[in-house]
PyMOL commands that place a pseudoatom at each C-alpha (Angstrom):
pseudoatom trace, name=CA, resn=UNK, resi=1, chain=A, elem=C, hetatm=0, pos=[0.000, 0.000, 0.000]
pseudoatom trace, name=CA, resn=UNK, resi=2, chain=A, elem=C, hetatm=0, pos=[2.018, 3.047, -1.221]
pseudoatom trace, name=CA, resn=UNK, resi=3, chain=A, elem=C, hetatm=0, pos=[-0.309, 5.629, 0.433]
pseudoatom trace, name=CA, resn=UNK, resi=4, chain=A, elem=C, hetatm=0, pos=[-2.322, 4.789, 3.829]
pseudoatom trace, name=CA, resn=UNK, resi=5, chain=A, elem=C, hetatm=0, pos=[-5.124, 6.263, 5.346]
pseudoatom trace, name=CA, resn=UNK, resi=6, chain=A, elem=C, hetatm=0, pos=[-5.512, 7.169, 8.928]
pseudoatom trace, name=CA, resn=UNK, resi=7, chain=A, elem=C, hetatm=0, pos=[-8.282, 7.898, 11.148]
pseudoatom trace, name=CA, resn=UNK, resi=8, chain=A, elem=C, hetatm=0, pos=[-7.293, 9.553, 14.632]
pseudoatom trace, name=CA, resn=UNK, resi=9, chain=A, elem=C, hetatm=0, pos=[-9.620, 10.186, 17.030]
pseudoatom trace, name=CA, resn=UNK, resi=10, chain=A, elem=C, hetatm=0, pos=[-8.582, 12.532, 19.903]
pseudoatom trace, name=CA, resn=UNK, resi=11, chain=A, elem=C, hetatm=0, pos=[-10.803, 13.506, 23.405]
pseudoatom trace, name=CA, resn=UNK, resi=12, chain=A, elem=C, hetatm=0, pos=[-11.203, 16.920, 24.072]
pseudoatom trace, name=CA, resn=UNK, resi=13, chain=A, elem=C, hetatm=0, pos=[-10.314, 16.679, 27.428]
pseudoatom trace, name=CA, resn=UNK, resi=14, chain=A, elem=C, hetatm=0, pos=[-6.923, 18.048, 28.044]
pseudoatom trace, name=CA, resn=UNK, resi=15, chain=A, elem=C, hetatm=0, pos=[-6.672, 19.300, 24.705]
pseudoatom trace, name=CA, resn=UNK, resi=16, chain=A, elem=C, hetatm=0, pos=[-3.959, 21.173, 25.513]
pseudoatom trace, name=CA, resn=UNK, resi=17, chain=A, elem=C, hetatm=0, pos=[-2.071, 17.953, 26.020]
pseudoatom trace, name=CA, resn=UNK, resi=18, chain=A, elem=C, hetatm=0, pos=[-4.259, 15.785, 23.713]
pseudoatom trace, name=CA, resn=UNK, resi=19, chain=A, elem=C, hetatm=0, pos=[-3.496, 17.538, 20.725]
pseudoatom trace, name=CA, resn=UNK, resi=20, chain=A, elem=C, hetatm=0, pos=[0.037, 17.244, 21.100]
pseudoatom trace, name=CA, resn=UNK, resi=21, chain=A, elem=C, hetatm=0, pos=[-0.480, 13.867, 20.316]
pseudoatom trace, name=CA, resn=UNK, resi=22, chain=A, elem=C, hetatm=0, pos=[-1.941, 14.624, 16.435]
pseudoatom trace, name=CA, resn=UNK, resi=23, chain=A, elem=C, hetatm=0, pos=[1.192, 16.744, 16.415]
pseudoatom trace, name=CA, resn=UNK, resi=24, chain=A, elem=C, hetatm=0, pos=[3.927, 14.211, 16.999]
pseudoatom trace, name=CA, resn=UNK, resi=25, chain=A, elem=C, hetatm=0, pos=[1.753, 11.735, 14.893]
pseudoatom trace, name=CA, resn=UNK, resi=26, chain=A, elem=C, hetatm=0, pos=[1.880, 14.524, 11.544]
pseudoatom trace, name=CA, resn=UNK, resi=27, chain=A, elem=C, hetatm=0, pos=[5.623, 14.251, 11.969]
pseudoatom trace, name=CA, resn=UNK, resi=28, chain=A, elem=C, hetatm=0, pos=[5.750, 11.049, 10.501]
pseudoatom trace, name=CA, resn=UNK, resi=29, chain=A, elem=C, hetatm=0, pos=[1.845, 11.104, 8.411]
pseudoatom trace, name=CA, resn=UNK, resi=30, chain=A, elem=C, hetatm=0, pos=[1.375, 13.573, 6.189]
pseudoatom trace, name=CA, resn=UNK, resi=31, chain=A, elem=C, hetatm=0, pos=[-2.084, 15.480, 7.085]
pseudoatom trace, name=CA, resn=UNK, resi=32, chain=A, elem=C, hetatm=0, pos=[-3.270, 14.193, 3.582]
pseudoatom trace, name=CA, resn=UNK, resi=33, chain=A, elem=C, hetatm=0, pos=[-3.226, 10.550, 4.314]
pseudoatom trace, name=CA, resn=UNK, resi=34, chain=A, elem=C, hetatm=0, pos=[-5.097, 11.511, 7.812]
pseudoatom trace, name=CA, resn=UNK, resi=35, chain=A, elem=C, hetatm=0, pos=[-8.255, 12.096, 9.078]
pseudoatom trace, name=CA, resn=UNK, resi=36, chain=A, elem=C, hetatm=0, pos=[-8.989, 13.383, 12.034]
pseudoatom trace, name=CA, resn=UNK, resi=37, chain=A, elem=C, hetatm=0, pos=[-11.651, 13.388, 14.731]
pseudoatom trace, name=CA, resn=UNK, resi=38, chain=A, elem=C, hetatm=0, pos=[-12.625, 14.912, 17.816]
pseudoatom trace, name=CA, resn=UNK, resi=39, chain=A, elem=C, hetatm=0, pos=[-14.490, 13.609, 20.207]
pseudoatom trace, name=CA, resn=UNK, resi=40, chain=A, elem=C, hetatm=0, pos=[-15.836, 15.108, 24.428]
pseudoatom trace, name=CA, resn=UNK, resi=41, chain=A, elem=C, hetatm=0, pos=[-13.961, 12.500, 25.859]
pseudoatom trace, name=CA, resn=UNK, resi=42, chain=A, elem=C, hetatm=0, pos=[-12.152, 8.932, 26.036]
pseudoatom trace, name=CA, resn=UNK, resi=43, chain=A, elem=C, hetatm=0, pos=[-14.910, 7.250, 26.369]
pseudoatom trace, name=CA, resn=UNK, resi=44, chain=A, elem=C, hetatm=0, pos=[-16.390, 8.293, 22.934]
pseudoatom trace, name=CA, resn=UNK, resi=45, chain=A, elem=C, hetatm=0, pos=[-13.656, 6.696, 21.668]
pseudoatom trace, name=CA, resn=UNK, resi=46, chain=A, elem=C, hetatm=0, pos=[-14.024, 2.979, 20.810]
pseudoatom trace, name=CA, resn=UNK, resi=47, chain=A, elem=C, hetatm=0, pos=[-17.522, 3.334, 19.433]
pseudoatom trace, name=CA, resn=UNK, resi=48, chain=A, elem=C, hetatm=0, pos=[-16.121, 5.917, 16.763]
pseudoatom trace, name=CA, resn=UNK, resi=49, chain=A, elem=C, hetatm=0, pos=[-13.014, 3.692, 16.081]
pseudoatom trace, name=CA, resn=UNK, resi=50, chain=A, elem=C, hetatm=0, pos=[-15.015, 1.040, 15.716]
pseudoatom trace, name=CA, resn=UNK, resi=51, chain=A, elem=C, hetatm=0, pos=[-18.141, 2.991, 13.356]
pseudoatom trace, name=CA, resn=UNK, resi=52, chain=A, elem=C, hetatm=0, pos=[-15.096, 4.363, 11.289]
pseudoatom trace, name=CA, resn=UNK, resi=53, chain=A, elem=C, hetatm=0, pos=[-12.794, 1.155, 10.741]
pseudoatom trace, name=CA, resn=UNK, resi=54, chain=A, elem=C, hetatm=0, pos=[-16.271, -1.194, 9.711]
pseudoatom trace, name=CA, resn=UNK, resi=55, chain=A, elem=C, hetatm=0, pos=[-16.100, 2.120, 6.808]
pseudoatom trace, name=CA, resn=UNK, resi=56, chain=A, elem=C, hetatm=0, pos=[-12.836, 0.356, 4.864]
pseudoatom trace, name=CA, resn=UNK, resi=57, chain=A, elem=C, hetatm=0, pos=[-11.844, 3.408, 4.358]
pseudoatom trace, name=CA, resn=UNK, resi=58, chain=A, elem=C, hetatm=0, pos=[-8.913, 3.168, 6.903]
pseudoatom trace, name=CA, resn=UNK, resi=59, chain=A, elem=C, hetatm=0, pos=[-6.024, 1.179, 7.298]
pseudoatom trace, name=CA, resn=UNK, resi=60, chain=A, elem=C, hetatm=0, pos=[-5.815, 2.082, 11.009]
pseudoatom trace, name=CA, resn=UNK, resi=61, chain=A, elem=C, hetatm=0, pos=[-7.468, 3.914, 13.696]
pseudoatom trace, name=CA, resn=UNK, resi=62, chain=A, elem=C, hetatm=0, pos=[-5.659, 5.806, 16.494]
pseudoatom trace, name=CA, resn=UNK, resi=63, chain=A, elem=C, hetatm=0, pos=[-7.241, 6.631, 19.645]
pseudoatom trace, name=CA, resn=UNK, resi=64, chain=A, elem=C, hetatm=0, pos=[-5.830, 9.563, 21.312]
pseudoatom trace, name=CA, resn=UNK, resi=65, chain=A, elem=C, hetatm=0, pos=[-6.827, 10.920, 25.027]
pseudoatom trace, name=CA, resn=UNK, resi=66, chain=A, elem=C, hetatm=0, pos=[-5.255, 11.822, 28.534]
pseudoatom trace, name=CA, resn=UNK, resi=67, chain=A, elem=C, hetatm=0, pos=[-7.641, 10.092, 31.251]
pseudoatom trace, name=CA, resn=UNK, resi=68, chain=A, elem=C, hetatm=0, pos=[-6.394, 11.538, 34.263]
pseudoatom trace, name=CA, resn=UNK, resi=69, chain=A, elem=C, hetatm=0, pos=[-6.998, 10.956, 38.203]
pseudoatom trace, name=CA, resn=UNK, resi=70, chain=A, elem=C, hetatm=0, pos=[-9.385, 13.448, 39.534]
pseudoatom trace, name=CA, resn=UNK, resi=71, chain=A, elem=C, hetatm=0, pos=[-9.740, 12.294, 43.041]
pseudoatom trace, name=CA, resn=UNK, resi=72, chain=A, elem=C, hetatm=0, pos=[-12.649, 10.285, 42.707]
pseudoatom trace, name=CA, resn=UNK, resi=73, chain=A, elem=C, hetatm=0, pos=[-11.303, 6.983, 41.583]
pseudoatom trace, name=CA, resn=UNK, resi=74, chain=A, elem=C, hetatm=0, pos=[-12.471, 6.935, 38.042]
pseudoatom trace, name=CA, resn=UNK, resi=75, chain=A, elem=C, hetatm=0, pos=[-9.588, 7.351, 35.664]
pseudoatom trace, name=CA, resn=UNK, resi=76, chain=A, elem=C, hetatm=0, pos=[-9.155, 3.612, 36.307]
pseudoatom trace, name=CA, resn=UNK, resi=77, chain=A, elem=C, hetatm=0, pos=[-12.039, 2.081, 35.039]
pseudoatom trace, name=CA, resn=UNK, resi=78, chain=A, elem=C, hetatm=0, pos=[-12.476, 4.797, 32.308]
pseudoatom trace, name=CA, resn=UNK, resi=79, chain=A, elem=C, hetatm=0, pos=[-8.847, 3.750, 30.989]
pseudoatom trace, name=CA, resn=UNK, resi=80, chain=A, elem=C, hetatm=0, pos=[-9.371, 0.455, 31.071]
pseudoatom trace, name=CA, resn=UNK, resi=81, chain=A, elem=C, hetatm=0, pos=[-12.650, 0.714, 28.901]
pseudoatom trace, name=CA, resn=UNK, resi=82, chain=A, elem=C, hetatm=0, pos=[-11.351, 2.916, 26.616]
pseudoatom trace, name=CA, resn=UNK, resi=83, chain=A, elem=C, hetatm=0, pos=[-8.830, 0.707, 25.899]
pseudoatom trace, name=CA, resn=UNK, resi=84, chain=A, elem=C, hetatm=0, pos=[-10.914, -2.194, 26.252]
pseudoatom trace, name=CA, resn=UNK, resi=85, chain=A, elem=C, hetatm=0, pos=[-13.252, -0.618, 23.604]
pseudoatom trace, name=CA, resn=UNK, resi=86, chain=A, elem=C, hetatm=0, pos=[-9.961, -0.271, 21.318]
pseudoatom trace, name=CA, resn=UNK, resi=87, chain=A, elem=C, hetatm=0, pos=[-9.065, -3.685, 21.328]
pseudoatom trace, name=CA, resn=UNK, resi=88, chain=A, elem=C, hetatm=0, pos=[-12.628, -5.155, 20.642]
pseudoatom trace, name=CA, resn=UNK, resi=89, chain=A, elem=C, hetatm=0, pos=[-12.730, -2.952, 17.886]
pseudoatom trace, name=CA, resn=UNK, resi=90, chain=A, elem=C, hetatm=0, pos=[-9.844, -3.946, 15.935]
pseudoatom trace, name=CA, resn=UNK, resi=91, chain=A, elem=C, hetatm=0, pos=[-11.038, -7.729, 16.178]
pseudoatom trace, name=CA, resn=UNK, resi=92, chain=A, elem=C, hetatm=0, pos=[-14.588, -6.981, 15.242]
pseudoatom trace, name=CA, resn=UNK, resi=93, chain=A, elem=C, hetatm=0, pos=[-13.570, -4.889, 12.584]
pseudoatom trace, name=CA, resn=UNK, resi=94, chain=A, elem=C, hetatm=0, pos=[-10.154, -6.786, 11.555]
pseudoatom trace, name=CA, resn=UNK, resi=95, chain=A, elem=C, hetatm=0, pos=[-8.814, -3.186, 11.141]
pseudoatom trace, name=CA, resn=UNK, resi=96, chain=A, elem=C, hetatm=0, pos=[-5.960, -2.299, 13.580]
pseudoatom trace, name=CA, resn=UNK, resi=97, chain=A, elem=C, hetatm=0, pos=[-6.840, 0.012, 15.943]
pseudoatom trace, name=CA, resn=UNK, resi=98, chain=A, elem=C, hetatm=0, pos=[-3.805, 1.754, 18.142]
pseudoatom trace, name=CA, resn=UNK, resi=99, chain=A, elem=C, hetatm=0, pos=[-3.678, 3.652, 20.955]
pseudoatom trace, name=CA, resn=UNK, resi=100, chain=A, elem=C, hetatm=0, pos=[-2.478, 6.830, 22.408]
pseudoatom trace, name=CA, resn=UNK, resi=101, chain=A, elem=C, hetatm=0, pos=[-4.432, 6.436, 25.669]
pseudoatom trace, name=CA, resn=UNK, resi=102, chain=A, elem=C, hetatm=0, pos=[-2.840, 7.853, 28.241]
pseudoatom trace, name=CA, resn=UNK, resi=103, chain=A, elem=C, hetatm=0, pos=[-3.093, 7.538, 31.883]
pseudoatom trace, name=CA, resn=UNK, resi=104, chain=A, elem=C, hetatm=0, pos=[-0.339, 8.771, 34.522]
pseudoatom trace, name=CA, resn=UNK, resi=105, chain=A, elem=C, hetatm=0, pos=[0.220, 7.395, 37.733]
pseudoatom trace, name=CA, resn=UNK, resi=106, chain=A, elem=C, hetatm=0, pos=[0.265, 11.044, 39.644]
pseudoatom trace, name=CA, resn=UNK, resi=107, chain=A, elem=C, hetatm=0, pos=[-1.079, 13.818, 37.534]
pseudoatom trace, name=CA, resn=UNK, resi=108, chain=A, elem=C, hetatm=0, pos=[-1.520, 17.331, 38.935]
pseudoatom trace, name=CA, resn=UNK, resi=109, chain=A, elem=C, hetatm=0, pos=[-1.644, 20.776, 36.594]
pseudoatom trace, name=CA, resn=UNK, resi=110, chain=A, elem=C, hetatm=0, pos=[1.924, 21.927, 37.710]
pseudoatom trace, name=CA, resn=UNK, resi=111, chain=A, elem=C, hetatm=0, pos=[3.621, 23.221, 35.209]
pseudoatom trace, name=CA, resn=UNK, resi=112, chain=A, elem=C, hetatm=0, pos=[6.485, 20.771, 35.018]
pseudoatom trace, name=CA, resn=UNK, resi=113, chain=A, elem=C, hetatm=0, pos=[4.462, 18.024, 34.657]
pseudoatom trace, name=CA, resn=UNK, resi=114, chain=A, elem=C, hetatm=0, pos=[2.173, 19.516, 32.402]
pseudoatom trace, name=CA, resn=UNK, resi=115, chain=A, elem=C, hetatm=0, pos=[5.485, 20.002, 30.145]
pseudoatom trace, name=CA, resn=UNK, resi=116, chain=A, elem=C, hetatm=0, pos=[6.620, 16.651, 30.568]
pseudoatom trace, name=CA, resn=UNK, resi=117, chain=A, elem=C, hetatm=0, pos=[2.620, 15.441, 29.355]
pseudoatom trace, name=CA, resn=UNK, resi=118, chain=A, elem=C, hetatm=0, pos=[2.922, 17.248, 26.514]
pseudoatom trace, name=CA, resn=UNK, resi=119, chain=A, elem=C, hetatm=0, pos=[6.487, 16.150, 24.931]
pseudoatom trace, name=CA, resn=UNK, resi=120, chain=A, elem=C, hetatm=0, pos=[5.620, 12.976, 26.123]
pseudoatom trace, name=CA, resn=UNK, resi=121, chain=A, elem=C, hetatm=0, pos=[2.320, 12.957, 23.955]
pseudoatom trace, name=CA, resn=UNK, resi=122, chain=A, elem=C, hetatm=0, pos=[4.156, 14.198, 21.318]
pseudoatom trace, name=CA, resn=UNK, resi=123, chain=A, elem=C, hetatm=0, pos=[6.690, 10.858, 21.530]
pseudoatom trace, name=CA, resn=UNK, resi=124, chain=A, elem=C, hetatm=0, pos=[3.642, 8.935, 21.682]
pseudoatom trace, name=CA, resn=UNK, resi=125, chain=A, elem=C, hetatm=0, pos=[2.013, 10.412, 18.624]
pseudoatom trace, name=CA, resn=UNK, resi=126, chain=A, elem=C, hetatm=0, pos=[5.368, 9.701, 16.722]
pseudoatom trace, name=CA, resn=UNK, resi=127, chain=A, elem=C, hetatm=0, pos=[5.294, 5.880, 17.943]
pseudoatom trace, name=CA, resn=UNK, resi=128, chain=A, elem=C, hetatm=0, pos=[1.837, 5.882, 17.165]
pseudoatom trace, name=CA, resn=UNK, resi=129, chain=A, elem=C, hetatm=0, pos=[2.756, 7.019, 13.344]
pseudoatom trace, name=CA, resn=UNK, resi=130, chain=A, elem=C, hetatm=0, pos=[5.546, 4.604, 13.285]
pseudoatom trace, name=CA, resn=UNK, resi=131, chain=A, elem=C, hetatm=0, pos=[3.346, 1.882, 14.134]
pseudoatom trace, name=CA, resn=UNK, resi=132, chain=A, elem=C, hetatm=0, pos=[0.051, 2.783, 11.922]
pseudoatom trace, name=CA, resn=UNK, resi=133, chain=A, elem=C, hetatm=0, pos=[2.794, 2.905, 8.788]
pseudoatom trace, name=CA, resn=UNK, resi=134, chain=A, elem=C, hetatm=0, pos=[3.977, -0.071, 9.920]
pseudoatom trace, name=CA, resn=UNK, resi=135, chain=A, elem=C, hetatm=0, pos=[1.390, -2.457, 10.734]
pseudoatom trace, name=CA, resn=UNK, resi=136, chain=A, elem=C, hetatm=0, pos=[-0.148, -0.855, 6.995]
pseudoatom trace, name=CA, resn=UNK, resi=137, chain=A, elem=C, hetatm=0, pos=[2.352, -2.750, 5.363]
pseudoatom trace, name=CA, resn=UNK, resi=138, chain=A, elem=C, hetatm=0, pos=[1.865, -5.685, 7.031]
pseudoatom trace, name=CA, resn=UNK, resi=139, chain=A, elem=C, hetatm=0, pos=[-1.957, -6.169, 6.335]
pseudoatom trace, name=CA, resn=UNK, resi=140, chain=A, elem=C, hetatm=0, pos=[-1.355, -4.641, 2.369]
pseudoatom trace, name=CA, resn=UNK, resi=141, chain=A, elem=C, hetatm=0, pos=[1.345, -7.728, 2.129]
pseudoatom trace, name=CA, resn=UNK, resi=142, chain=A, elem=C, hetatm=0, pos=[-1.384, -10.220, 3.025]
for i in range(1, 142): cmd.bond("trace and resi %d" % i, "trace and resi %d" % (i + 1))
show_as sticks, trace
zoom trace
């Protein structure tokens, strides 16, 4: 496949972090070959990745959102759905679906670790890319 297409989805939540992610990921994808999505928040997520890859028009999905602890204990379980969601998605749809789901162990709006969030999402978005251009190849040698 000599030109791939993309879908990434990215939560509005922490979009000052979030959209870091798009950035690092358009470092390696040209904005041509991607589509992308926004969505309120992580949990919106799988059901679009999934409504998008059943389209063919994608040969992956990326999933991009910062789910962070708020005090109330329910960054865990919304993390681990979200990425639940991801993975049922890709083997429903047979479409790889990747993710740049995020969720730190301590997070607090300082702003050092606000500026270590977003390099970090922009690494992540890079990896992402690397992997989405990779895995592409795979399935178009099949």
């Amino acid at each position: 496949m000599s030109n791939p297409r993309f879908a990434f989805i990215k939560a509005k939540w922490h979009s000052n972090i979030v959209d870091l992610g798009l950035k690092g990921f358009l470092e390696k994808v040209s904005a041509d070959q991607t589509d992308v999505f926004d969505v309120p928040g992580a949990l919106e997520i799988p059901l679009l990745a999934k409504t998008l890859a059943e389209t063919g028009k994608y040969d992956a999905v990326i999933g991009c959102a910062f789910v962070v602890d708020g005090g109330i204990y329910r960054h865990d379980f919304v993390a681990s759905s979200v990425i639940d969601g991801l993975m049922r998605a890709q083997m429903d749809t047979r479409v790889p679906v990747l993710s740049v789901v995020l969720t730190p162990h301590n997070f607090q709006e300082s702003p050092e670790l606000i500026s270590f969030y977003e390099k970090h999402f922009v690494k992540k978005g890079i990896e992402a890319a690397s992997a989405a251009l990779e895995i592409s190849k795979v399935y178009a040698s099949l």
